[in-house]
KEKE-3310 file (N, C-alpha, C; in steps of 0.2 Angstrom, whole numbers, plus 5000, padded with zeros to 4 digits):
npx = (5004:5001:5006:5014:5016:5023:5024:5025:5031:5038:5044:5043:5032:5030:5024:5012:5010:5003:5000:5008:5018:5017:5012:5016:5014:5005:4997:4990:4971:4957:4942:4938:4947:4963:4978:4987:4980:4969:4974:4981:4968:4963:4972:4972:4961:4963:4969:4983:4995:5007:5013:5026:5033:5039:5050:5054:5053:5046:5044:5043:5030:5021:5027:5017:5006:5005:5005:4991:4984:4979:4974:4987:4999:5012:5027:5043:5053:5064:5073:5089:5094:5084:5079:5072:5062:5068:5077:5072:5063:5072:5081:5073:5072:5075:5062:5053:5043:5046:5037:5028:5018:5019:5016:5010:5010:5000:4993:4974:4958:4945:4937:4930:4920:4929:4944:4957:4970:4968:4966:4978:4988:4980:4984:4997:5014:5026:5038:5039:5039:5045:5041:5025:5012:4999:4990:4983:4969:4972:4964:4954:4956:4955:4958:4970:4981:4992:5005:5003:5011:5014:5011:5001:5000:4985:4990:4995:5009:5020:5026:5039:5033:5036:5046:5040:5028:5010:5004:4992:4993:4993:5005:4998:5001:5002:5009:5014:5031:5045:5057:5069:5069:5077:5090:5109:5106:5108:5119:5110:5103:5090:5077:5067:5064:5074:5075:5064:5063:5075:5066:5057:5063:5066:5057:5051:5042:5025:5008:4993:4978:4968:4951:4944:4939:4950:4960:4967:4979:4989:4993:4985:4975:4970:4967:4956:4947:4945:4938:4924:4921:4920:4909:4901:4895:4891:4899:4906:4917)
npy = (4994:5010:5023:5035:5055:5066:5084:5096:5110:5121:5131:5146:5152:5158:5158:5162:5174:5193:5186:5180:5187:5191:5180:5165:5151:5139:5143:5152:5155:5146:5142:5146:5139:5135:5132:5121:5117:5109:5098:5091:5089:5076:5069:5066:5057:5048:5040:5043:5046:5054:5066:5075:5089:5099:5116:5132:5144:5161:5153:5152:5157:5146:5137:5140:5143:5127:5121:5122:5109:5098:5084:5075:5068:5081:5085:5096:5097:5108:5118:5126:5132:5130:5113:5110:5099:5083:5087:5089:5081:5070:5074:5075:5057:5051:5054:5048:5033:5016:5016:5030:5044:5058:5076:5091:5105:5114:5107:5103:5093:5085:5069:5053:5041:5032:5038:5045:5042:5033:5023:5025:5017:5006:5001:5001:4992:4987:4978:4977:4992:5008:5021:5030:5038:5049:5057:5066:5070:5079:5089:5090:5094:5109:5125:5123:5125:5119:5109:5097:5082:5070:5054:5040:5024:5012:5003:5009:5012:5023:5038:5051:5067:5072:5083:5097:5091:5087:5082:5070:5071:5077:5079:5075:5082:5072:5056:5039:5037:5026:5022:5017:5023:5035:5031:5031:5045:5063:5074:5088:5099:5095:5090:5081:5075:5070:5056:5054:5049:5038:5031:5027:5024:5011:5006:5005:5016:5020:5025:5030:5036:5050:5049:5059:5077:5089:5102:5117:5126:5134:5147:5165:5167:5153:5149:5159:5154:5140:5143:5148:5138:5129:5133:5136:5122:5118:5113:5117:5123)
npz = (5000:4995:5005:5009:5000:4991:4990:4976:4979:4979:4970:4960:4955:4944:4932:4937:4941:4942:4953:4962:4966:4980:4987:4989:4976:4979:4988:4982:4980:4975:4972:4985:4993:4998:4984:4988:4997:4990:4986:4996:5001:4993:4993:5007:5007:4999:5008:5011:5023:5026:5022:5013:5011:4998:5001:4998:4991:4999:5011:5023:5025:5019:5026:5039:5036:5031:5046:5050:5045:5053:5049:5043:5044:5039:5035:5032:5018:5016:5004:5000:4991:4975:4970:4958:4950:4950:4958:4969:4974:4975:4985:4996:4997:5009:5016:5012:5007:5000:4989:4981:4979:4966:4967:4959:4965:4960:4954:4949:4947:4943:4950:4941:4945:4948:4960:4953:4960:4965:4955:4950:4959:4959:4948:4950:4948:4956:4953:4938:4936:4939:4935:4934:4927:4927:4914:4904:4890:4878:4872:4881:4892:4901:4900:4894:4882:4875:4866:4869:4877:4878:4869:4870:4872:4869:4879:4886:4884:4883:4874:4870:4863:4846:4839:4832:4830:4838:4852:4859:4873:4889:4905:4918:4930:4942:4949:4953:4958:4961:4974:4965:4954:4955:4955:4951:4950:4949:4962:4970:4957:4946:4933:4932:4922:4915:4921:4920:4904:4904:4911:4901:4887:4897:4897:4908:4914:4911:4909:4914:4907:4913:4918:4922:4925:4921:4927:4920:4931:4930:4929:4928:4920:4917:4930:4933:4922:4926:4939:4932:4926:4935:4943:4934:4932:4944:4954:4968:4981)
capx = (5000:5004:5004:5018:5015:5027:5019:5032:5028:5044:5046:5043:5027:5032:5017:5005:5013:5006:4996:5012:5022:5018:5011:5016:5006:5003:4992:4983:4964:4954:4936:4939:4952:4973:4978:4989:4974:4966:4979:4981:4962:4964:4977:4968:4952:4965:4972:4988:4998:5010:5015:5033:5031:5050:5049:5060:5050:5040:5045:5038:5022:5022:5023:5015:5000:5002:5003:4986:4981:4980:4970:4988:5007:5015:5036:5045:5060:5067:5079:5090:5096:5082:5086:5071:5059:5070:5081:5070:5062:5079:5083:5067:5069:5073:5055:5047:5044:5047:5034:5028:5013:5022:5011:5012:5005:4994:4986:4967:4957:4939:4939:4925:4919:4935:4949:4963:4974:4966:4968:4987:4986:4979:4987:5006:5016:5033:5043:5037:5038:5047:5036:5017:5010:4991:4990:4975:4968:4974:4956:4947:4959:4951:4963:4976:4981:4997:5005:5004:5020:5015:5008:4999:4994:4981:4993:5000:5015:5021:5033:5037:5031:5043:5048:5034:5024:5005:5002:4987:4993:4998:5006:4993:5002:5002:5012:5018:5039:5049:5064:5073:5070:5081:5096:5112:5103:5113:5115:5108:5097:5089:5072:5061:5063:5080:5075:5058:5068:5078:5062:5054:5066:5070:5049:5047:5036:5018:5002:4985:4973:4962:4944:4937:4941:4959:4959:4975:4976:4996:4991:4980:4969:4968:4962:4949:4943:4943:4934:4921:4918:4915:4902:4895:4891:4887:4903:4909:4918)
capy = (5000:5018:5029:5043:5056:5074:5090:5100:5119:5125:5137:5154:5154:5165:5162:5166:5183:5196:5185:5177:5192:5191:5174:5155:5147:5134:5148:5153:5153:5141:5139:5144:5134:5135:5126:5114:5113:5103:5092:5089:5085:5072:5064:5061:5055:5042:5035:5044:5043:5055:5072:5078:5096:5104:5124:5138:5155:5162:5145:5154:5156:5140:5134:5144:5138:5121:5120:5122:5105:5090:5076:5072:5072:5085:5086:5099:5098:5115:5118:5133:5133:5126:5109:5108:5094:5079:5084:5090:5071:5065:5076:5071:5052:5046:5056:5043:5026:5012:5018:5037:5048:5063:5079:5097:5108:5117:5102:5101:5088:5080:5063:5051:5034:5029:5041:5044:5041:5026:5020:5023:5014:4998:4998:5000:4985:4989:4973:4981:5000:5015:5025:5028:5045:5048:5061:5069:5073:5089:5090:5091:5099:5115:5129:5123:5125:5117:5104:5091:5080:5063:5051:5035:5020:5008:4996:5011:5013:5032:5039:5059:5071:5072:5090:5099:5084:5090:5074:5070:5070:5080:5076:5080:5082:5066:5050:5036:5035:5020:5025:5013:5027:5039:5027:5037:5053:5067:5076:5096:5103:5091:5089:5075:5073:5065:5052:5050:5048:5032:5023:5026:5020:5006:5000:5006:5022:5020:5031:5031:5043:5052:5049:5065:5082:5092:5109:5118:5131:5138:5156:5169:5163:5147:5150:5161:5146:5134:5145:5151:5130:5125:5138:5134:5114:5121:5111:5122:5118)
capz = (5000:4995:5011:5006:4994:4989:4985:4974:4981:4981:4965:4961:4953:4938:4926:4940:4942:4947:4959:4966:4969:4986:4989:4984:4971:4980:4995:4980:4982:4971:4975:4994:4995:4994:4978:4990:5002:4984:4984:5004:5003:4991:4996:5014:5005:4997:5014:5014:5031:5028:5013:5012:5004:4997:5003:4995:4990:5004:5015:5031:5023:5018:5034:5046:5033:5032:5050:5053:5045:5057:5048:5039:5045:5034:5036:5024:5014:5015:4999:5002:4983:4971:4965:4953:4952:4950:4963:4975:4977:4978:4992:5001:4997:5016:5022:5007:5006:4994:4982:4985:4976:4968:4965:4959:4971:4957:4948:4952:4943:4948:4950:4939:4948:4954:4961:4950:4965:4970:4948:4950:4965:4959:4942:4950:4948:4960:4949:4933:4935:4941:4934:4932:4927:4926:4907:4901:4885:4877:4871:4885:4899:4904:4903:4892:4875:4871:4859:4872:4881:4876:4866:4875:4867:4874:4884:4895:4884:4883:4869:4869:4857:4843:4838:4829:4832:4842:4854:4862:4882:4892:4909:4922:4939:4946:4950:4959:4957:4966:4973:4961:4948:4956:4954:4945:4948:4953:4969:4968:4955:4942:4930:4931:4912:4914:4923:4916:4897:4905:4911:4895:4885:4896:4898:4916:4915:4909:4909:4913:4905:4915:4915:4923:4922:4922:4923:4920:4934:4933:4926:4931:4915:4918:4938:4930:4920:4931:4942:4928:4925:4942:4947:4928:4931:4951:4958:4973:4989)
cpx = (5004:5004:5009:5017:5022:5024:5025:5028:5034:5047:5042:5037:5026:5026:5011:5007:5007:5002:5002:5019:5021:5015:5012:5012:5003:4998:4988:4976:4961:4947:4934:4943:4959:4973:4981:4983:4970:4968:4978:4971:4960:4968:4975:4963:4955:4969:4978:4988:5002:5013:5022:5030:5039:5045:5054:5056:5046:5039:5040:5032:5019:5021:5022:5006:4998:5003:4997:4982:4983:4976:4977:4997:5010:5024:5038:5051:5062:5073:5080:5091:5088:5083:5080:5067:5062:5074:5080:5064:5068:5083:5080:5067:5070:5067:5051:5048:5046:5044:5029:5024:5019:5018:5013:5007:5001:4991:4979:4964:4950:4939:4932:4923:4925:4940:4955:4970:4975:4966:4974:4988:4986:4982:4998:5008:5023:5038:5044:5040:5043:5044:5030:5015:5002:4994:4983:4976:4969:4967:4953:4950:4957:4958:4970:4975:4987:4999:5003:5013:5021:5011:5007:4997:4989:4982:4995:5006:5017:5027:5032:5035:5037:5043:5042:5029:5015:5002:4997:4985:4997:4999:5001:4996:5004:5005:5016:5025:5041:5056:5072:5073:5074:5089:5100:5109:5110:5112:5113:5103:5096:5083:5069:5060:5069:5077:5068:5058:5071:5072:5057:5057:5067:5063:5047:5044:5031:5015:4997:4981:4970:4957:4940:4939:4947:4959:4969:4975:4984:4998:4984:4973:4966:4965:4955:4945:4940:4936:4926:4916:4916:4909:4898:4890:4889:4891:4908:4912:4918)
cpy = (5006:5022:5036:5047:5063:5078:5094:5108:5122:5133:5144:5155:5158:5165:5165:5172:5186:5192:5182:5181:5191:5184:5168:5153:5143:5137:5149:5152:5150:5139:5140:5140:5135:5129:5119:5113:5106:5096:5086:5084:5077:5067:5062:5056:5047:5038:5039:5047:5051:5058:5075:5084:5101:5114:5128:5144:5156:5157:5148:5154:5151:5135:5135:5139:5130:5118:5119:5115:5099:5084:5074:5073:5075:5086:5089:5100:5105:5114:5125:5137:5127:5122:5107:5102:5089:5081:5086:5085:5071:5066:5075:5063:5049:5046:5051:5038:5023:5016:5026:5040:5055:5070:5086:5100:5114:5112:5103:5099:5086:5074:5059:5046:5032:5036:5040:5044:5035:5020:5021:5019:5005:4995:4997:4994:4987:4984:4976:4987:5004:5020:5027:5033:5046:5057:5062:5072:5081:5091:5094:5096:5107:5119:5128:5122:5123:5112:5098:5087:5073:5058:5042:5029:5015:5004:5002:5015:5020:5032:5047:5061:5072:5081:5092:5096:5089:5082:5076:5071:5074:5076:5078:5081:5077:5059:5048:5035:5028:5024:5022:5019:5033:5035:5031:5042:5059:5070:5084:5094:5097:5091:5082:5070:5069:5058:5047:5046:5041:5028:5023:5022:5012:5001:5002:5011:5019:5025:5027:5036:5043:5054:5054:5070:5084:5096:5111:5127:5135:5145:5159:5165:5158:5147:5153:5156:5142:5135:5145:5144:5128:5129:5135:5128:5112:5114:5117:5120:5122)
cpz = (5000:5000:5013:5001:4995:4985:4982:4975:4981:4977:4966:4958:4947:4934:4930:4944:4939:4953:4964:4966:4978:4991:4985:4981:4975:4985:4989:4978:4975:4974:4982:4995:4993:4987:4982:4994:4998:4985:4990:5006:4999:4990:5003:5011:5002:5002:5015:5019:5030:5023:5017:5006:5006:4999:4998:4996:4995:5009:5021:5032:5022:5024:5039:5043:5036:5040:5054:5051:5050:5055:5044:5044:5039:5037:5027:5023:5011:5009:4999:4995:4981:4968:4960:4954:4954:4958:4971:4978:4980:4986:4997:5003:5005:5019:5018:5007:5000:4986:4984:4979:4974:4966:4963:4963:4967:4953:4952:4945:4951:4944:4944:4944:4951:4955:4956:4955:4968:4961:4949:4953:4963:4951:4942:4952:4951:4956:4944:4930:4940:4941:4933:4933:4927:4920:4907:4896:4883:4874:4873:4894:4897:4906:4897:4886:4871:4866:4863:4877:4877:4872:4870:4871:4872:4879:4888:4891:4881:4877:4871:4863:4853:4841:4831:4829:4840:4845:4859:4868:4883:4900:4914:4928:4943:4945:4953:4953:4962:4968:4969:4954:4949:4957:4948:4946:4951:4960:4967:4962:4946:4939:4931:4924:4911:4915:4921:4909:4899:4906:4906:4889:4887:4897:4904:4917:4909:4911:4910:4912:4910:4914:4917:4922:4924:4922:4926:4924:4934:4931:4930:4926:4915:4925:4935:4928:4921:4936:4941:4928:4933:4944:4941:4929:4940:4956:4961:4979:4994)
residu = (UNK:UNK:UNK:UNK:UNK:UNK:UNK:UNK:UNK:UNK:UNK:UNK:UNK:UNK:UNK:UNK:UNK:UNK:UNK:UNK:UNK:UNK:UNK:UNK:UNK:UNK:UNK:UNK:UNK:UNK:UNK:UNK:UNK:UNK:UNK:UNK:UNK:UNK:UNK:UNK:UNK:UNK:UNK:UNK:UNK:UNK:UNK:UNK:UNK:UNK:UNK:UNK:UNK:UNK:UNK:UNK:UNK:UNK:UNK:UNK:UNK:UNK:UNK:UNK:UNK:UNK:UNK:UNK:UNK:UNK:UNK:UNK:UNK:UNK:UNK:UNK:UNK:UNK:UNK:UNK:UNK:UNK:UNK:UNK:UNK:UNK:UNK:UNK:UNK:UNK:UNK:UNK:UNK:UNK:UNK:UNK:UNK:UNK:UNK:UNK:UNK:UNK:UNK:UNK:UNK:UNK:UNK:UNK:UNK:UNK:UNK:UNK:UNK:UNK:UNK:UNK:UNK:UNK:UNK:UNK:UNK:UNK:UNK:UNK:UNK:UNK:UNK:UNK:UNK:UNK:UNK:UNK:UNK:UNK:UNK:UNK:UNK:UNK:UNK:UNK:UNK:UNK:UNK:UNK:UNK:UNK:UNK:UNK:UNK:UNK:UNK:UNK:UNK:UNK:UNK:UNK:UNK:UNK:UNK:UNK:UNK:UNK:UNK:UNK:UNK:UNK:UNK:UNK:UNK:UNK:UNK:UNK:UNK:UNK:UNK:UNK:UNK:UNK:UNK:UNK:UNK:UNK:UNK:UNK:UNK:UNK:UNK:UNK:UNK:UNK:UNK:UNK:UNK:UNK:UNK:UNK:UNK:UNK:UNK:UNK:UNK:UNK:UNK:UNK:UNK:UNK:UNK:UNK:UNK:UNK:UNK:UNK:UNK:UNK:UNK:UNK:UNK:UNK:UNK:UNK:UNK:UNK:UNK:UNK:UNK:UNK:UNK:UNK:UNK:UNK:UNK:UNK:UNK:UNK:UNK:UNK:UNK)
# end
């Protein structure tokens, strides 16, 4: 069982400038609710025990905030220098276990019949995998308009976009890592793309599309949006 997860809150929030001039993307409000609150409430609702969240911009705020929740243990990985996605797992990996959720602290996403945390979950194979991302249709994601990241086919298996190339998936936020896929990493400041490119190549990352909705909230335009659609379909929290 999964019972660890990492919220990555640590950057600077540069597209959602000017709202995160003076606050963390991750404090900013969504529905009534911080955008990490999203996350933190949906990872209790999946059982986990116990979120590791990296700090840097605005740390103090960060966690003066997350101190006020107690239905979850929260411990934080302070980085004094930025090491970036990849290597701000790696420097957390002793607070994580074997197999660990990893989250951006701006995805928000409504679930359909099953949880897309509780689908990663029962589709992860620890002998198999390293990797397992949950994607969404560049379609149907709410808020975004770019070329996509990946291309999925029906068994799972993921290729990148190839250069000018317009593919069907984007990444959505979310997934379980092993700590076997931080093996060879480096120490300090690294991308997630490194790492995610070797277990692609070598058969250990896969994909699961996400069946319910994605909205893409890491601009001011896209919060709008998202905002715009949940009042629309009279989903509010």
């Amino acid at each position: 069982m999964i019972d660890t997860a990492m919220i990555l809150a640590a950057g600077f929030g540069t597209r959602m400038r000017p709202i995160t001039d003076h606050l963390p993307k991750p404090l900013v409000p969504l529905a009534g609710r911080t955008l990490i609150d999203h996350v933190l409430d949906r990872l209790v609702a999946a059982g986990i025990k116990r979120v590791v969240v990296n700090t840097h911009y605005k740390a103090e705020m960060m966690a003066a905030h997350l101190a006020q929740r107690d239905d979850v243990a929260i411990e934080l990985s302070h980085e004094e220098t930025l090491l970036d996605t990849g290597g701000g797992v790696r420097k957390a990996l002793p607070l994580l276990g074997d197999a660990f959720y990893v989250l951006n602290s701006d995805v928000f996403w409504l679930d359909a019949k099953i949880g897309a945390l509780a689908r990663l979950a029962r589709a992860w194979d620890a002998n198999r995998l390293d990797a397992l991302m949950m994607v969404q249709r560049t379609t149907s994601a709410v808020g975004y308009d770019g070329l996509g990241d990946f291309v999925v086919d029906p068994l799972g298996v993921v290729r990148r976009r190839k250069e000018f190339e317009v593919a069907p998936h984007l990444f959505g936020g979310i997934e379980i890592l092993s700590r076997r896929f931080f093996d060879d990493t480096p120490e300090g400041a690294f991308s997630l793309n490194k790492p995610w490119n070797k277990a692609i190549e070598s058969g250990r990352l896969e994909a699961l599309i996400h069946d319910g909705e994605w909205f893409h909230v890491g601009t001011p335009h896209g919060l709008a949006l998202t905002e715009e659609r949940l009042m629309d379909r009279g989903t509010w929290f």
